[in-house]
C-alpha positions as CSV (number, residue, x, y, z in Angstrom):
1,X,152.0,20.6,38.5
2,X,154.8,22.5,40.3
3,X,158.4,22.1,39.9
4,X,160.5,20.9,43.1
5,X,164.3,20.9,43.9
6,X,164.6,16.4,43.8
7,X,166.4,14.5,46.4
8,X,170.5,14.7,46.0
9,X,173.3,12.2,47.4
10,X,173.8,9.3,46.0
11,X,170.4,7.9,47.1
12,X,168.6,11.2,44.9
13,X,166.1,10.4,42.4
14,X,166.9,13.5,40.1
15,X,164.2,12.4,37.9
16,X,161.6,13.6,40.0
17,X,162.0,17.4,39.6
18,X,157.8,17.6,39.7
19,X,155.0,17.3,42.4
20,X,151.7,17.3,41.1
21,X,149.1,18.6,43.9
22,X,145.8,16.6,43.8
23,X,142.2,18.1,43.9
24,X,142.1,15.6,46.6
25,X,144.5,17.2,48.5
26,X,147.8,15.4,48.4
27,X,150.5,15.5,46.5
28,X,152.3,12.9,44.7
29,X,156.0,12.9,43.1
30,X,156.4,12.9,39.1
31,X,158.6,10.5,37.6
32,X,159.7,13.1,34.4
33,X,163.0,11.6,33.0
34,X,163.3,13.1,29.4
35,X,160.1,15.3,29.5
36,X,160.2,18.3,31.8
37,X,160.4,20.6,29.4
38,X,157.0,19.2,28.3
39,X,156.0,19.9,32.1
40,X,157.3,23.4,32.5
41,X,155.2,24.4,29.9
42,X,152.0,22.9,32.4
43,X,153.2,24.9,35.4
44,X,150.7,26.4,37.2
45,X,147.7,25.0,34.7
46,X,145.1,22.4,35.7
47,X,145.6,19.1,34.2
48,X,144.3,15.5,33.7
49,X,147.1,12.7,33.8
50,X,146.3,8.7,32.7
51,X,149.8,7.0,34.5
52,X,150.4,4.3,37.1
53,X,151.7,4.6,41.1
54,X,155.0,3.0,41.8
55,X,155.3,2.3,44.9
56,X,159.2,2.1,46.2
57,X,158.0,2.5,49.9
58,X,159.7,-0.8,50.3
59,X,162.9,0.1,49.2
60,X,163.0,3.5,51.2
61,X,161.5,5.7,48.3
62,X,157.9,7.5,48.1
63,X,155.2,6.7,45.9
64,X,155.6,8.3,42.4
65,X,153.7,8.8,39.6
66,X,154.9,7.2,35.9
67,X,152.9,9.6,33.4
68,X,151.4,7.9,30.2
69,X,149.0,10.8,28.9
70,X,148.5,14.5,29.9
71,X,145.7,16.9,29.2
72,X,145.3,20.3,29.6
73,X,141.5,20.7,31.0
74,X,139.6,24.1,30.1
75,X,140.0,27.0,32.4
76,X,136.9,28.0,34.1
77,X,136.2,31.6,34.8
């Protein structure tokens, strides 16, 4: 999870101040309205998130990710 600067203008989606970076390598948008303090705290850690993909391709937006639970996973080392 890594903060990002969102999309301004009056188009902007300033709820998606997030990216999360996959272990898959890609890296989808986070829909955090209300809870990024709860994300700054997960900055930098690995994580396990249960959500659903919206996809607003057809409306001219990217595919974002709605968070329902998050998990901090053990750090191996």
């Amino acid at each position: 999870m890594e903060p990002v600067t969102p999309p301004s203008g009056p188009a902007g989606r300033p709820a998606l101040s997030f990216v999360l970076r996959t272990v898959e390598g890609f890296d989808l948008q986070v829909y955090v309205a209300g809870i990024e303090n709860v994300l700054w705290a997960l900055v930098g850690r690995q994580i396990s998130i249960r959500g659903k993909l919206i996809d607003f391709n057809q409306v001219g937006f990217a595919i974002e990710l709605w968070i329902g639970e998050i998990e901090t996973l053990p750090i191996n080392g």
